[in-house]
Biopython code that builds the backbone (N, CA, C, O; Angstrom):
import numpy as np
from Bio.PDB.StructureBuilder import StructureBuilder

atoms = [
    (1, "UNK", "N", (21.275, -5.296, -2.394)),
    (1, "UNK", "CA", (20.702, -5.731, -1.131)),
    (1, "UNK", "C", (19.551, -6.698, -1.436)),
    (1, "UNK", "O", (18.686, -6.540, -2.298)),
    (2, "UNK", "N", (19.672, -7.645, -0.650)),
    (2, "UNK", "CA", (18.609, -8.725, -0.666)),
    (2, "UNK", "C", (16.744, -7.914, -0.962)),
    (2, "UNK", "O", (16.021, -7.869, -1.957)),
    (3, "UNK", "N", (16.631, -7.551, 0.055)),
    (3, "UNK", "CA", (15.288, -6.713, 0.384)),
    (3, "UNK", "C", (14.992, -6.383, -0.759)),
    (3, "UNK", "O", (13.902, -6.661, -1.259)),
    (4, "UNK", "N", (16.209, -5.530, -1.551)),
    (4, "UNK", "CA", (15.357, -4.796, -2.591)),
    (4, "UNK", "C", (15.141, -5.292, -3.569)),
    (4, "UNK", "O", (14.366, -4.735, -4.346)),
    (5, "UNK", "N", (15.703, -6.449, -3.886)),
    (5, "UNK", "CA", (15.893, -7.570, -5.227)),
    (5, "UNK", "C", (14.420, -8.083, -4.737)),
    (5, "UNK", "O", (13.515, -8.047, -5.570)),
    (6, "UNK", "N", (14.202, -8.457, -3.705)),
    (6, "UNK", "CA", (12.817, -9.192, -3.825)),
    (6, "UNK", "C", (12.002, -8.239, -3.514)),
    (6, "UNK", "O", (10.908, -8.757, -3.739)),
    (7, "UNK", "N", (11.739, -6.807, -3.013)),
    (7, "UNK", "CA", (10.566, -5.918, -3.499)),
    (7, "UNK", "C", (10.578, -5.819, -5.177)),
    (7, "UNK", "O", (9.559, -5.711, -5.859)),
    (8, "UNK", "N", (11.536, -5.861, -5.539)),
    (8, "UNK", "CA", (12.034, -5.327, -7.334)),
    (8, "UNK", "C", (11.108, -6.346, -7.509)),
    (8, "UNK", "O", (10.042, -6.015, -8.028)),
    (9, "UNK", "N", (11.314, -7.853, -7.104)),
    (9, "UNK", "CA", (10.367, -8.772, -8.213)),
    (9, "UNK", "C", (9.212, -9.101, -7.995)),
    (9, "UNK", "O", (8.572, -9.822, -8.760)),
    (10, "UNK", "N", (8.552, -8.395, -6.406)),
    (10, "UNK", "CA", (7.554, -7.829, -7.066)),
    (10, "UNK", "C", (6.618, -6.972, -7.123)),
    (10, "UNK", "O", (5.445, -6.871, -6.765)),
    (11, "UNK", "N", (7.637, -6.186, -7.817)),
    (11, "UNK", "CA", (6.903, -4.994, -8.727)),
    (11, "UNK", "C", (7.243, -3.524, -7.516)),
    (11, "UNK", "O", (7.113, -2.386, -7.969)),
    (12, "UNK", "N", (7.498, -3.640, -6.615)),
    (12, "UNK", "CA", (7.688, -2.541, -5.278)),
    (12, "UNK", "C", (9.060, -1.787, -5.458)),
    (12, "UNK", "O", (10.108, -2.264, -5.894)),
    (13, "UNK", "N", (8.895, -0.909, -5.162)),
    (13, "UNK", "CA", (9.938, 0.145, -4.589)),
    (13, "UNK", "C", (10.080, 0.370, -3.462)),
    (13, "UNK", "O", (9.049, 0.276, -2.796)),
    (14, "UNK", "N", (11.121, 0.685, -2.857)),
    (14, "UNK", "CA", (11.157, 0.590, -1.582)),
    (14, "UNK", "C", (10.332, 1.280, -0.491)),
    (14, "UNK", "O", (10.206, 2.428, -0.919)),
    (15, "UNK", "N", (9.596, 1.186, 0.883)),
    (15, "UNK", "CA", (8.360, 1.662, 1.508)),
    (15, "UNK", "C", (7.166, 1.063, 1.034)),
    (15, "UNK", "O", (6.218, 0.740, 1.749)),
    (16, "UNK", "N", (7.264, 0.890, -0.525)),
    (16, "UNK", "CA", (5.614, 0.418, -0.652)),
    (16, "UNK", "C", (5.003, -0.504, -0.044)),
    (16, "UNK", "O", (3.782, -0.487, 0.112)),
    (17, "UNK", "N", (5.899, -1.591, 0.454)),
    (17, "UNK", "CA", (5.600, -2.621, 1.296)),
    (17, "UNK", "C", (4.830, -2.621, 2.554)),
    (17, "UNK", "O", (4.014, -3.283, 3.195)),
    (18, "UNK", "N", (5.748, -1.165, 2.574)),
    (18, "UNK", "CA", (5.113, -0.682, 4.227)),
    (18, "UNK", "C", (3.199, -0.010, 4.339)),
    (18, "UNK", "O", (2.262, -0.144, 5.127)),
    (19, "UNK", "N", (3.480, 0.788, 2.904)),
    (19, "UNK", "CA", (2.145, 0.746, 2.646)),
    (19, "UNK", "C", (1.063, -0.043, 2.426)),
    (19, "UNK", "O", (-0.087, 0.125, 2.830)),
    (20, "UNK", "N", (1.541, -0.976, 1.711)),
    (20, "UNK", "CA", (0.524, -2.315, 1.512)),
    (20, "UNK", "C", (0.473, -3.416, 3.226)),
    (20, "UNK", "O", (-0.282, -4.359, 3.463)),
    (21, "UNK", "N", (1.010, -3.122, 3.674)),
    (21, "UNK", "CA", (1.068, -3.580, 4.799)),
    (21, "UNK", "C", (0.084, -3.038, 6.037)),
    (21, "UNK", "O", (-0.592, -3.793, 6.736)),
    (22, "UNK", "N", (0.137, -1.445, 6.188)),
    (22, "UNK", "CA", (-0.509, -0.969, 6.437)),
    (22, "UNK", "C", (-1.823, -0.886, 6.390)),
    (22, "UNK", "O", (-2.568, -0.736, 7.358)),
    (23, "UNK", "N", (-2.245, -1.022, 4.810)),
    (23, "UNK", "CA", (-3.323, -1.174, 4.768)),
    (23, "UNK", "C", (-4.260, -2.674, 4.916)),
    (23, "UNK", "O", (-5.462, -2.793, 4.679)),
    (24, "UNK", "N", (-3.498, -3.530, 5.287)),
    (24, "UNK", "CA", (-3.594, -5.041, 5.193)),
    (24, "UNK", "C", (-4.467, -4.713, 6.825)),
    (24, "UNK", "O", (-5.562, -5.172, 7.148)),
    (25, "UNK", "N", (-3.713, -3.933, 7.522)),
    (25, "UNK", "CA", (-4.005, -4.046, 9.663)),
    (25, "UNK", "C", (-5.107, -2.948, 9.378)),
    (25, "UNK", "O", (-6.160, -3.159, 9.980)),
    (26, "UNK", "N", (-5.079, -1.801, 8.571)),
    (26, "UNK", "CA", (-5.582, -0.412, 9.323)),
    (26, "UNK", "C", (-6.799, -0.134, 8.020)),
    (26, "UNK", "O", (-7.637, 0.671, 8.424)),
    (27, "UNK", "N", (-6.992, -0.463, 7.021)),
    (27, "UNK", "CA", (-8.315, -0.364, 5.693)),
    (27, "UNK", "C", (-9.489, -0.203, 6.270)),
    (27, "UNK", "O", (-9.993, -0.912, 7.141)),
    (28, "UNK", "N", (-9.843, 0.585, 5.853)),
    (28, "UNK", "CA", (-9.432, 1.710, 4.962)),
    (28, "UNK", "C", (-8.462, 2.807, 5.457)),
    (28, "UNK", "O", (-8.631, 3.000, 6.661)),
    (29, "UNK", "N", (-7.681, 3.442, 5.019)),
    (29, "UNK", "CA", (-6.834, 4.467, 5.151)),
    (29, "UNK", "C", (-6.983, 5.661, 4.501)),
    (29, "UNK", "O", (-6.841, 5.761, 3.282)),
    (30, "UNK", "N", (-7.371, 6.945, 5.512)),
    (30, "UNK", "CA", (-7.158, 8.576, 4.877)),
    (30, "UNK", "C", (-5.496, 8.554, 4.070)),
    (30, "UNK", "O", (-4.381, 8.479, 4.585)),
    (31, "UNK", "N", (-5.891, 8.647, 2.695)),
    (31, "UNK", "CA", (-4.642, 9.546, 2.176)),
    (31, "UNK", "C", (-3.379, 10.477, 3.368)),
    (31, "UNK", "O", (-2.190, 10.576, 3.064)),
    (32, "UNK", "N", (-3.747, 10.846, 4.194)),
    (32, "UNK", "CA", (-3.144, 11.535, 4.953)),
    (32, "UNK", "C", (-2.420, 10.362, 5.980)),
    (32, "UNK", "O", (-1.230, 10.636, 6.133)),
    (33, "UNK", "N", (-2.792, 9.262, 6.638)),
    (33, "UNK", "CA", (-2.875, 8.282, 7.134)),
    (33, "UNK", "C", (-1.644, 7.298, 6.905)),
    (33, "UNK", "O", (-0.875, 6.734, 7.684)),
    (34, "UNK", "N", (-1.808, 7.330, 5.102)),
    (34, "UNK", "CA", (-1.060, 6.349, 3.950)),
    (34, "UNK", "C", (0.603, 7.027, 3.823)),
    (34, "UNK", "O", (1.652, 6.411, 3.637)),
    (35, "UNK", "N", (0.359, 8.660, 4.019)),
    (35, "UNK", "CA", (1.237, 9.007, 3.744)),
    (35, "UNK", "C", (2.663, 9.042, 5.352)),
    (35, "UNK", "O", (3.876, 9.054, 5.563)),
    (36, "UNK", "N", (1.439, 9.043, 5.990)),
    (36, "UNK", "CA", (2.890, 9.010, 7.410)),
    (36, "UNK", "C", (3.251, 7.400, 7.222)),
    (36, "UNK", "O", (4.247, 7.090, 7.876)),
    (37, "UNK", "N", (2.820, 6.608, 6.676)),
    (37, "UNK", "CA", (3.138, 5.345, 6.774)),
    (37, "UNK", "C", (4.815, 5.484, 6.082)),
    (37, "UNK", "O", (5.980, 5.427, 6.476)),
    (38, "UNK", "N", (3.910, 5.741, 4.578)),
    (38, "UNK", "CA", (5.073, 5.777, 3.586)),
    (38, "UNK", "C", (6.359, 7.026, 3.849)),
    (38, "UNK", "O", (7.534, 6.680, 3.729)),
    (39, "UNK", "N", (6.147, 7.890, 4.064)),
    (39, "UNK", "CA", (7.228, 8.816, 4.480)),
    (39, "UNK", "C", (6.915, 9.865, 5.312)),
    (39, "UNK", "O", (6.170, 10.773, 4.943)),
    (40, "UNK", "N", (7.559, 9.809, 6.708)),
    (40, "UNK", "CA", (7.121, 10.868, 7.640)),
    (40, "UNK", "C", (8.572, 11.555, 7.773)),
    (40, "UNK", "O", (8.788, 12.067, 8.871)),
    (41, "UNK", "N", (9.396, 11.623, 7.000)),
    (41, "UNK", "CA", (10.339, 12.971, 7.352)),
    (41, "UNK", "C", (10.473, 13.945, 6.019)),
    (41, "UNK", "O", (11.430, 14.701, 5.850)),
    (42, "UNK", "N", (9.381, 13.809, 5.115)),
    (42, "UNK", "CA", (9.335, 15.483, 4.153)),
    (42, "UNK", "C", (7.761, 15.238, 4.082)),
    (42, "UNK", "O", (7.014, 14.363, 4.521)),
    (43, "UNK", "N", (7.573, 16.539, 3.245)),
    (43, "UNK", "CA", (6.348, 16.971, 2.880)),
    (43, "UNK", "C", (5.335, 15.971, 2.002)),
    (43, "UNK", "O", (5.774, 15.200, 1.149)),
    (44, "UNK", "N", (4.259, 16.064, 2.252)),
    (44, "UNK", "CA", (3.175, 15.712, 1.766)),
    (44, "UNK", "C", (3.037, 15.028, 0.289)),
    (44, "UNK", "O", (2.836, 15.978, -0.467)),
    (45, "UNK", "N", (3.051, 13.741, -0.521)),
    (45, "UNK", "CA", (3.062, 14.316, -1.672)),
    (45, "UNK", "C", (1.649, 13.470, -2.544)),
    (45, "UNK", "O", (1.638, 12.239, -2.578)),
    (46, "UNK", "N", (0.955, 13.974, -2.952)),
    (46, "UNK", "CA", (-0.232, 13.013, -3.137)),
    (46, "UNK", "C", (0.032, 12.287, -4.169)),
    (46, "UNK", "O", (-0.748, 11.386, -4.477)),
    (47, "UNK", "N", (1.329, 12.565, -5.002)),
    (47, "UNK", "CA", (2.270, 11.316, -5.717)),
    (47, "UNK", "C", (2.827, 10.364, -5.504)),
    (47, "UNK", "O", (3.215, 9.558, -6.350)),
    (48, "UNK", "N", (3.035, 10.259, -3.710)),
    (48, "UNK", "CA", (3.151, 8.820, -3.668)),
    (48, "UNK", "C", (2.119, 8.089, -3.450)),
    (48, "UNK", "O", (2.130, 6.864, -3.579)),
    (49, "UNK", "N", (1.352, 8.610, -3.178)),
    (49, "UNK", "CA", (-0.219, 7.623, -3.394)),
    (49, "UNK", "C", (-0.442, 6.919, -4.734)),
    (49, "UNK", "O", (-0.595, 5.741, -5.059)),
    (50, "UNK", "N", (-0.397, 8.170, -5.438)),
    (50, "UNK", "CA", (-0.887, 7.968, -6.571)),
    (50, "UNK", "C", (-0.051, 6.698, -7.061)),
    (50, "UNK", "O", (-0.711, 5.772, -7.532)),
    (51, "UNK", "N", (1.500, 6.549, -6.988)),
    (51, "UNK", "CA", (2.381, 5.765, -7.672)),
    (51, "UNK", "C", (1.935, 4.432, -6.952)),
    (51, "UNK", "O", (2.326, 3.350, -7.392)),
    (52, "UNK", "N", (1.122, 4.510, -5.856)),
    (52, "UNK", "CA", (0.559, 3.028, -5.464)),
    (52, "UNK", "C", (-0.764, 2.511, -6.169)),
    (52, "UNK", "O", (-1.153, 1.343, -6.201)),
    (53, "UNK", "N", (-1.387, 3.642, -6.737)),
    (53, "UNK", "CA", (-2.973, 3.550, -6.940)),
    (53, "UNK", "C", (-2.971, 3.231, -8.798)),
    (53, "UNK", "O", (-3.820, 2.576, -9.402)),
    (54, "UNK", "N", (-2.137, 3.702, -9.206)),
    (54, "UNK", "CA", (-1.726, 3.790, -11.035)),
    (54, "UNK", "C", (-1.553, 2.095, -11.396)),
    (54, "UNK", "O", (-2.196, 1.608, -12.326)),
    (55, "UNK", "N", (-0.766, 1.396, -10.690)),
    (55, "UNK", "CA", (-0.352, -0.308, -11.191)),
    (55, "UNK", "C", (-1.639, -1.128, -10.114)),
    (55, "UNK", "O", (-1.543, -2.354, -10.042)),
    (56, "UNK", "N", (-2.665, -0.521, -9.403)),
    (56, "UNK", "CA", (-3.307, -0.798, -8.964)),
    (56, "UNK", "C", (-3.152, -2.033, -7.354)),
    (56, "UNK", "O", (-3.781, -3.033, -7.008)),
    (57, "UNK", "N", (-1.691, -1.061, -6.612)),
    (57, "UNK", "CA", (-1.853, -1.474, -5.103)),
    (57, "UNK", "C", (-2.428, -0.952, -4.572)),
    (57, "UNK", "O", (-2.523, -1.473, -3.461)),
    (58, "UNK", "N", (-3.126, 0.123, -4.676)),
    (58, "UNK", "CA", (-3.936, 0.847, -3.972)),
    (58, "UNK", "C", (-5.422, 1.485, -4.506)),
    (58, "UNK", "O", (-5.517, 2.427, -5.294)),
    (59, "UNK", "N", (-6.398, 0.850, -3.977)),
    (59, "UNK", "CA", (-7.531, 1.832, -5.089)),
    (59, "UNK", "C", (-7.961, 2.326, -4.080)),
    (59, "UNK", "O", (-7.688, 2.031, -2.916)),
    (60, "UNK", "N", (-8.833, 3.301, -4.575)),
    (60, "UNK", "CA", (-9.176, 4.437, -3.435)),
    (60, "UNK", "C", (-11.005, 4.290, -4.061)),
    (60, "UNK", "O", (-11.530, 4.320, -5.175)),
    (61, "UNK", "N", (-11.493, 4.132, -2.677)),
    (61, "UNK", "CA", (-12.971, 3.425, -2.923)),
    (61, "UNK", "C", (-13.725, 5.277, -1.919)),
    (61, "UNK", "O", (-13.120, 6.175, -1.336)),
    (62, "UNK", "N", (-14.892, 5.100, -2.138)),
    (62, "UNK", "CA", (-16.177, 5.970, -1.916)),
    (62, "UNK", "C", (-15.974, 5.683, -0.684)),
    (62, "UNK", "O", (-16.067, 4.522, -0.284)),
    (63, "UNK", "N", (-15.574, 7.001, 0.343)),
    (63, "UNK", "CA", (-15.743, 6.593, 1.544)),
    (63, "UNK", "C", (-15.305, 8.357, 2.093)),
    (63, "UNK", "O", (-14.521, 9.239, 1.743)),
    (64, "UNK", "N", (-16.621, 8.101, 3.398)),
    (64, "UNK", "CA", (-16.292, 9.753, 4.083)),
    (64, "UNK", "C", (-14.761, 10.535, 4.040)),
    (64, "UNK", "O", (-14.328, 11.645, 3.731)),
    (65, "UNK", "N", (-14.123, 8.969, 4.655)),
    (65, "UNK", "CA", (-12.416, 9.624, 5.204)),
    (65, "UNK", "C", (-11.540, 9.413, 3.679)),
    (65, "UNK", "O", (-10.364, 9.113, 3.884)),
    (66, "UNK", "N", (-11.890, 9.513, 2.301)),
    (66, "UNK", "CA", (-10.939, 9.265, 1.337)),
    (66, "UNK", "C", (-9.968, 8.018, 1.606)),
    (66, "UNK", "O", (-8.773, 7.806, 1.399)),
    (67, "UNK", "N", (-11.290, 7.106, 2.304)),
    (67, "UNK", "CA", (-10.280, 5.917, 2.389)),
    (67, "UNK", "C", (-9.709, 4.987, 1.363)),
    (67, "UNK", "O", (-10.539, 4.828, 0.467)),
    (68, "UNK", "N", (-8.477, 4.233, 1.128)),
    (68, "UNK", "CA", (-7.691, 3.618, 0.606)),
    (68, "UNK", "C", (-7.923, 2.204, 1.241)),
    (68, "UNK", "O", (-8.777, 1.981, 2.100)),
    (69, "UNK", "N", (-6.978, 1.184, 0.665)),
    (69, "UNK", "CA", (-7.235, -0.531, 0.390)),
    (69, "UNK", "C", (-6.720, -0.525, -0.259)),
    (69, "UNK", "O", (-6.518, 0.477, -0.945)),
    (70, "UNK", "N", (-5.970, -2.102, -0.520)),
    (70, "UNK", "CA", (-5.183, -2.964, -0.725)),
    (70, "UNK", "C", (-6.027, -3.469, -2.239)),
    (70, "UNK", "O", (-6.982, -4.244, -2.294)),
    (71, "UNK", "N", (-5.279, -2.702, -3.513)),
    (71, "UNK", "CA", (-5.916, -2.861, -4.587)),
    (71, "UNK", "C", (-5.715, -4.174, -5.455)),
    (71, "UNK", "O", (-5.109, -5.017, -4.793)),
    (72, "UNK", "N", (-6.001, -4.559, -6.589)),
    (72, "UNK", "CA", (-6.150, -6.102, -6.902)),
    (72, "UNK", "C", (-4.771, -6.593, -7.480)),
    (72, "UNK", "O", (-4.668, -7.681, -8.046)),
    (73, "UNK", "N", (-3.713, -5.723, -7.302)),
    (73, "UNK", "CA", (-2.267, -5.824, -7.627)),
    (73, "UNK", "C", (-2.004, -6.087, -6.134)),
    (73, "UNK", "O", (-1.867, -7.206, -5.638)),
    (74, "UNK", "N", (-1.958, -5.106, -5.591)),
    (74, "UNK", "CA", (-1.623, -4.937, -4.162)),
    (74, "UNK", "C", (-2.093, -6.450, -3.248)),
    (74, "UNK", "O", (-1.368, -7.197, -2.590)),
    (75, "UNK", "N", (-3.259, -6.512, -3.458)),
    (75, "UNK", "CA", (-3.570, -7.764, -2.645)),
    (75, "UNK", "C", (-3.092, -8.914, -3.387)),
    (75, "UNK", "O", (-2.981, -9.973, -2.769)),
    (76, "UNK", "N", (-2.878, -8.882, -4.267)),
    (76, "UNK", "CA", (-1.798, -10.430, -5.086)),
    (76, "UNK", "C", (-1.140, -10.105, -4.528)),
    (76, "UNK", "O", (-1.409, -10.758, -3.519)),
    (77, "UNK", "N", (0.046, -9.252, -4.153)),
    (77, "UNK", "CA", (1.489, -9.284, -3.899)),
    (77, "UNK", "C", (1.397, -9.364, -2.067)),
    (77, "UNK", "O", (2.311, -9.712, -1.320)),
    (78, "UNK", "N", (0.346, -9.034, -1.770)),
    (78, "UNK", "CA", (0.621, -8.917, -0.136)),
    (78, "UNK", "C", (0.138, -10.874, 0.300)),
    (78, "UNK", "O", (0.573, -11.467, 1.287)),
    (79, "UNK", "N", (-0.854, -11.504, -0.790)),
    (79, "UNK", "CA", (-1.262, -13.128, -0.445)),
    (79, "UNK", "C", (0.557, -13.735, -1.122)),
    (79, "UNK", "O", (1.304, -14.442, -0.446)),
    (80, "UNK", "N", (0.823, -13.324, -2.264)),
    (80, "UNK", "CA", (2.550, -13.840, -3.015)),
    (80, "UNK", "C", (3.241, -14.045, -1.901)),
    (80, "UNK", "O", (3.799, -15.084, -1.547)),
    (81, "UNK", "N", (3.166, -12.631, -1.153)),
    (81, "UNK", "CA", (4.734, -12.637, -0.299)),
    (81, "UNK", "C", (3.965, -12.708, 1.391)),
    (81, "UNK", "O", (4.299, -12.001, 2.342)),
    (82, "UNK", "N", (2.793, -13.852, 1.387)),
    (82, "UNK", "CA", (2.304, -14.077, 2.785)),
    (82, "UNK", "C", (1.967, -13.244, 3.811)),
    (82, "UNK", "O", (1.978, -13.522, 5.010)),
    (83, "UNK", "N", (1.562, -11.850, 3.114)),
    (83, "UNK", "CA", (1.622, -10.794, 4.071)),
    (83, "UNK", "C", (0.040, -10.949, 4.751)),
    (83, "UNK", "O", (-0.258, -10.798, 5.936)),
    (84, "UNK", "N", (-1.090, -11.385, 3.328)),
    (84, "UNK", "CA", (-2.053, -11.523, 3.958)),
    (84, "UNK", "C", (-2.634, -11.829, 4.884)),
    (84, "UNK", "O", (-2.126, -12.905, 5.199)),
    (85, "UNK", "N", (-3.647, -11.529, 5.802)),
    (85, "UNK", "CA", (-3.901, -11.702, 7.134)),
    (85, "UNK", "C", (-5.276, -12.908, 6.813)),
    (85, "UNK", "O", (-5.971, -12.653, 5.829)),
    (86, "UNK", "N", (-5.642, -14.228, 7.677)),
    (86, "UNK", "CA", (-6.395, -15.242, 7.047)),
    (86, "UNK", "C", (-7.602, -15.024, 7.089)),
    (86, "UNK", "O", (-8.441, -15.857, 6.746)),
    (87, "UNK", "N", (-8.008, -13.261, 7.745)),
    (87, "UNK", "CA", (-9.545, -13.160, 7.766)),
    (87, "UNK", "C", (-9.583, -11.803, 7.427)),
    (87, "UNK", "O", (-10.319, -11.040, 8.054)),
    (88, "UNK", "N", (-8.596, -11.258, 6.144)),
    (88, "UNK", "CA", (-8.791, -10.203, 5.414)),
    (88, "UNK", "C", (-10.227, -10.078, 4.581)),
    (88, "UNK", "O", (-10.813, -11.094, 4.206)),
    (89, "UNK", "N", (-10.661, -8.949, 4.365)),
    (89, "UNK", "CA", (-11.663, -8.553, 3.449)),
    (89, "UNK", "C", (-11.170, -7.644, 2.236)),
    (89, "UNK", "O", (-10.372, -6.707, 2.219)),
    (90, "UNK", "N", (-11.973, -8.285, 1.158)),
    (90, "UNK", "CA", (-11.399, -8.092, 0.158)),
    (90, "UNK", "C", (-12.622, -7.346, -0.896)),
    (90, "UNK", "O", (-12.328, -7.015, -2.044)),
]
sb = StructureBuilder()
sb.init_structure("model")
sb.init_model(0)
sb.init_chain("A")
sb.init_seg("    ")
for serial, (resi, resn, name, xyz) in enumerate(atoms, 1):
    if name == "N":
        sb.init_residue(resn, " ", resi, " ")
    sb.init_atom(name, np.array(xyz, "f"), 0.0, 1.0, " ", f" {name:<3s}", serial, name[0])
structure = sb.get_structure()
């Protein structure tokens, strides 16, 4: 499938998009927040966070709500594939 050949190149699995996307409109994001994005029909898993936060799409910064952002991988690939918004903060 088209879609997934160009998440594959770059660097995404499928949903992550949706996550980095997410956090592009809604940053910072509760972990809890990140996760109905990425999958709301099973349980909880703080591994898919993590698998965003490890290649660095997601870093998770000092903040009351355990908020999340669009990490310095993440924000290359969301300006690459034009997702960026033209008065993002970074």
């Amino acid at each position: 499938m088209l879609a997934d050949q160009l998440l594959r190149d770059l660097g995404l699995h499928r949903g992550q998009e949706l996550g980095l996307m997410h956090l592009r409109d809604s940053s910072p994001a509760c972990q809890t927040e990140l996760f109905e994005v990425l999958d709301s029909n099973s349980r909880p898993s703080p591994g898919m966070v993590r698998r965003l936060e490890k290649p660095g799409l997601v870093e998770r910064a000092p903040d009351p709500r355990d908020g999340r952002h669009p990490g310095g991988r993440g924000r290359q690939i969301l300006t690459a594939a034009e997702w960026e918004p033209p008065n993002s903060v970074h």
